[in-house]
Backbone bond lengths (Angstrom), bond angles and torsions (degrees), N, CA, C in turn:
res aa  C-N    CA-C-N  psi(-1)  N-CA   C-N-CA  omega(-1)  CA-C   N-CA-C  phi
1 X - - - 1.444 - - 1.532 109.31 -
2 X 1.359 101.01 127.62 1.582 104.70 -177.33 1.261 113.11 -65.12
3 X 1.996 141.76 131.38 1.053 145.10 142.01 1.724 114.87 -13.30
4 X 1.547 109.30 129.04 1.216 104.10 151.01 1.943 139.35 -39.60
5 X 1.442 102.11 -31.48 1.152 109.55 -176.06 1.667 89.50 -71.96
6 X 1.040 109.41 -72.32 2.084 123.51 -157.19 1.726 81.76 -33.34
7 X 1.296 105.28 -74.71 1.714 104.50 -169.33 1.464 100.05 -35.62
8 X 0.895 138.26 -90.41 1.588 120.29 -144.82 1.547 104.81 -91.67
9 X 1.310 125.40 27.54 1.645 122.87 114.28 0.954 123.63 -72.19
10 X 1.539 133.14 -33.51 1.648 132.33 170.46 1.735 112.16 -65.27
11 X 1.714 95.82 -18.11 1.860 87.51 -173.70 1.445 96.60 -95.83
12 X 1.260 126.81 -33.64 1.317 128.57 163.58 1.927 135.56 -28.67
13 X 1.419 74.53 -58.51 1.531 112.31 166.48 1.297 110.00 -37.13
14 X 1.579 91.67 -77.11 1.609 105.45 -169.77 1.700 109.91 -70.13
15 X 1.055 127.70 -16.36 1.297 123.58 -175.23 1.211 91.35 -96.77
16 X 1.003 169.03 -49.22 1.635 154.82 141.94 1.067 136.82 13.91
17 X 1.847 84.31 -55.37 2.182 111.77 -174.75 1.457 96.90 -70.70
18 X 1.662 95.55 -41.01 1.420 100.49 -150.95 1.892 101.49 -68.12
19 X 1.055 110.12 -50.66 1.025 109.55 159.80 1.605 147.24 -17.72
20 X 1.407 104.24 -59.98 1.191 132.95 174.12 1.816 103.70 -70.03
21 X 1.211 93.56 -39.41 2.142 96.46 -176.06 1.492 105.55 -60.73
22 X 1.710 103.15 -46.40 1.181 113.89 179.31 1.852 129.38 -58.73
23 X 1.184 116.88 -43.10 1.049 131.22 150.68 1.582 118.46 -45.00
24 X 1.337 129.14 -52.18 1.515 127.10 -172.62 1.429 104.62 -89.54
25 X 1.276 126.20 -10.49 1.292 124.43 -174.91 1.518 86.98 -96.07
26 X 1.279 147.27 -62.65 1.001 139.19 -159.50 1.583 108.83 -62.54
27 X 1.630 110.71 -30.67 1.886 119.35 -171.05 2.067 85.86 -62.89
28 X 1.670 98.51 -46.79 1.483 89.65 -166.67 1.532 123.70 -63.46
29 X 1.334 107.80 -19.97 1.842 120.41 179.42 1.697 93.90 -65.32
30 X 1.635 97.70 -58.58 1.567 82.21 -148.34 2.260 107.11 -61.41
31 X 1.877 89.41 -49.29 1.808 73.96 174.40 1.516 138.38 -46.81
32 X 1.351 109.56 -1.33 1.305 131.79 -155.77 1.683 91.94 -93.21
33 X 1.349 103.17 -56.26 1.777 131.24 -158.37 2.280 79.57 -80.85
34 X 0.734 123.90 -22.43 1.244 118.19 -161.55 1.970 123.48 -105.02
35 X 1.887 88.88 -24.39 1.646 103.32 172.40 1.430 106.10 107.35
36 X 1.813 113.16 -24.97 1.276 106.22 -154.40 1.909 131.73 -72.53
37 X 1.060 159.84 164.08 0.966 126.14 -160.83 1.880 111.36 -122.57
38 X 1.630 99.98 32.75 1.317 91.32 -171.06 1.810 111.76 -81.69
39 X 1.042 99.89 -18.20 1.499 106.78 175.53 1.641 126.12 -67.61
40 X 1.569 108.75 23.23 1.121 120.28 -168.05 1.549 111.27 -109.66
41 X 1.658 116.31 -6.09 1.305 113.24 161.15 1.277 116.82 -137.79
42 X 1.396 108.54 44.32 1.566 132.14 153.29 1.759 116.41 -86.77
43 X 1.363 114.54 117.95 1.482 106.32 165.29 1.608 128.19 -52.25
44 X 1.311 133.30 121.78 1.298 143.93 156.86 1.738 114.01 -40.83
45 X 1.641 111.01 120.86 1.598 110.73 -179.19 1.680 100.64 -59.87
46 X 1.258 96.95 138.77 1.780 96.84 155.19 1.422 114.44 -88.58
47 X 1.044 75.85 178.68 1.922 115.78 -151.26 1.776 88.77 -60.52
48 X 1.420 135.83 -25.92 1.115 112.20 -170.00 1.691 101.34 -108.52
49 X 1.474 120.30 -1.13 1.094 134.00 159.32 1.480 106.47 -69.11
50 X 1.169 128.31 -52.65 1.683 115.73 -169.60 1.768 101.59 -73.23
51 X 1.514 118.73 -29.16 1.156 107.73 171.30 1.613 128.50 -44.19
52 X 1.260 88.44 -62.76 1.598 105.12 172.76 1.166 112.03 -39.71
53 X 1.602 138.76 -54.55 0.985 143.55 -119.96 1.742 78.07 -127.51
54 X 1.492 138.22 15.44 1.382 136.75 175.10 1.759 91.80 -115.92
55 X 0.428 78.19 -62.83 1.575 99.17 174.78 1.196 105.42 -35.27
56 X 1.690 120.71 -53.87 1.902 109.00 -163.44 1.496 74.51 -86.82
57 X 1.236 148.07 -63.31 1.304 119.26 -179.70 1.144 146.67 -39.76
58 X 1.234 123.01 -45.63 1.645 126.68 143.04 1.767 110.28 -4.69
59 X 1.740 85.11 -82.11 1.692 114.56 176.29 1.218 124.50 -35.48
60 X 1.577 115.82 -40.66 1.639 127.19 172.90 1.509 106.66 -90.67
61 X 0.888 138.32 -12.31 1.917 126.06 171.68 1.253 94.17 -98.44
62 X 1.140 131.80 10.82 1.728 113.87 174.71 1.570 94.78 -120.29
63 X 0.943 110.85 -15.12 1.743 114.36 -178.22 1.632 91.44 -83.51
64 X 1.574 131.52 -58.11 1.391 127.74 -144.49 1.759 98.57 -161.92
65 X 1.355 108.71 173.86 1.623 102.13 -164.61 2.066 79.39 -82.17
66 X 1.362 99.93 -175.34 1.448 110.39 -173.23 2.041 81.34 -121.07
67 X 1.396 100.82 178.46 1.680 111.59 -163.61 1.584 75.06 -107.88
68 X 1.383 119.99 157.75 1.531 144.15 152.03 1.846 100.45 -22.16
69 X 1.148 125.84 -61.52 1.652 130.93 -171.54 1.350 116.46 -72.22
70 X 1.533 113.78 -50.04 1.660 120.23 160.77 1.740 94.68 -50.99
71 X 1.171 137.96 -70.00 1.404 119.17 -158.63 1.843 114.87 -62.98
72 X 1.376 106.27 -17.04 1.573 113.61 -177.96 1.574 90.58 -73.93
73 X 1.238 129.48 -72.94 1.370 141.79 -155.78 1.587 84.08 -53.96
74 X 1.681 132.47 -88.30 1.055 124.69 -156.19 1.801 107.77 -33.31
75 X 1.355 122.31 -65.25 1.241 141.74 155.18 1.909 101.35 14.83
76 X 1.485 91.26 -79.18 1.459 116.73 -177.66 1.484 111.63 -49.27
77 X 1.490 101.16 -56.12 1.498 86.24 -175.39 1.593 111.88 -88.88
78 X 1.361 131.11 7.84 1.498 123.98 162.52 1.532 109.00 -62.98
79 X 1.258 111.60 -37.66 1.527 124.16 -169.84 1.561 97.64 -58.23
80 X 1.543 103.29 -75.07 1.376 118.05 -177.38 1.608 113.16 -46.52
81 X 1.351 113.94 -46.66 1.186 91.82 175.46 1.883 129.67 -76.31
82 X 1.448 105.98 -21.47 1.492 90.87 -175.16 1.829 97.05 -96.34
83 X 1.321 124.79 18.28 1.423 103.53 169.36 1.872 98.42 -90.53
84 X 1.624 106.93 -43.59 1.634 94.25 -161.46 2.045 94.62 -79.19
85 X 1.230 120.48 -10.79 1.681 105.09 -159.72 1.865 92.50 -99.03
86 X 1.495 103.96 -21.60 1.402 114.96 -169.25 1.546 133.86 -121.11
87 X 1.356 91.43 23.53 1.089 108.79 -171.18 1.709 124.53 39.43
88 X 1.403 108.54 18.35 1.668 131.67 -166.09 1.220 119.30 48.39
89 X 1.191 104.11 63.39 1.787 142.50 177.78 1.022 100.45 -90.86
90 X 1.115 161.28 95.69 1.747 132.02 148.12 1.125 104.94 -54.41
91 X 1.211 135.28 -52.40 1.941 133.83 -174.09 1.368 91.40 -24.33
92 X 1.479 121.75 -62.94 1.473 136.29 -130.55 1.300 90.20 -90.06
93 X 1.493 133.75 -43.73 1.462 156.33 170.84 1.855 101.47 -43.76
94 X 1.330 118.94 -44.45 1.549 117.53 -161.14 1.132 82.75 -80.98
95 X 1.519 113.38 -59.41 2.016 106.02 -145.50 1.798 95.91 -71.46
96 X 0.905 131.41 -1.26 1.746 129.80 173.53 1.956 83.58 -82.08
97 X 1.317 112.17 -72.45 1.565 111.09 -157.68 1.796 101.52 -50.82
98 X 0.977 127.75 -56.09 1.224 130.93 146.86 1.277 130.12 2.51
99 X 1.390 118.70 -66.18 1.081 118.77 170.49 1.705 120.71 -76.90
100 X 0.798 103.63 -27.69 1.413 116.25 171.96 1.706 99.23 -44.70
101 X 1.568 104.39 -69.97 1.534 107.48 -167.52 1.198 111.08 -59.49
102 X 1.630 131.67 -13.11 1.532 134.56 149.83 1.443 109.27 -38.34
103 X 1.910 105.01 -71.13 1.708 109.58 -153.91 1.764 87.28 -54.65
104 X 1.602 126.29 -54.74 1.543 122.40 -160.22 1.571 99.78 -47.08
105 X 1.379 129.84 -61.58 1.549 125.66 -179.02 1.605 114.17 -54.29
106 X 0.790 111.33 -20.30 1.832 125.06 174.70 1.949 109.34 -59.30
107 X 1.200 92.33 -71.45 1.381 135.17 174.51 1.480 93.71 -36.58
108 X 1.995 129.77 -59.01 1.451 92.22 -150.68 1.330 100.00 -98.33
């Protein structure tokens, strides 16, 4: 059983990343929404980065409502993630999210 401390360095952690994804995904919407071209020598999250970062969202609209910007950003990266992980399947998109909500019921 994980220490109180480790856990909320692991929640820390993750609210950090998540953070940070959130921020560059949103810098990338708006230059995107805007024409501009600075987002052109910024690295792109991978595929197990947007997971993560679907995932704590998932996790937070089922915990509490999300604000207007959390639902744009999540938004963004559902897209992003099931076109590059899913070839923009949703079929292929559910039964991945799907399993997920297995490992979480596993887990408690």
């Amino acid at each position: 059983m994980k220490s109180t401390t480790s856990t909320l360095t692991s929640i820390a952690t993750l609210r950090r990343t998540t953070c940070v994804a959130m921020i560059a995904i949103t810098s990338l919407f708006t230059v995107a929404a805007f024409g501009k071209s600075e987002a052109t020598d910024r690295k792109p999250l991978t595929v197990a980065e947007l997971k993560t970062i679907y995932l704590d969202c998932d996790r937070r609209a089922t915990d509490r409502s999300l604000s207007s910007s959390e639902v744009g950003a999540c938004s963004v990266v559902y897209e992003e993630l099931k076109k590059r992980a899913f070839d923009g399947d949703f079929d292929k998109f559910h039964a991945w999210s799907r399993t997920q909500d297995n490992v979480k019921r596993a887990a408690r």
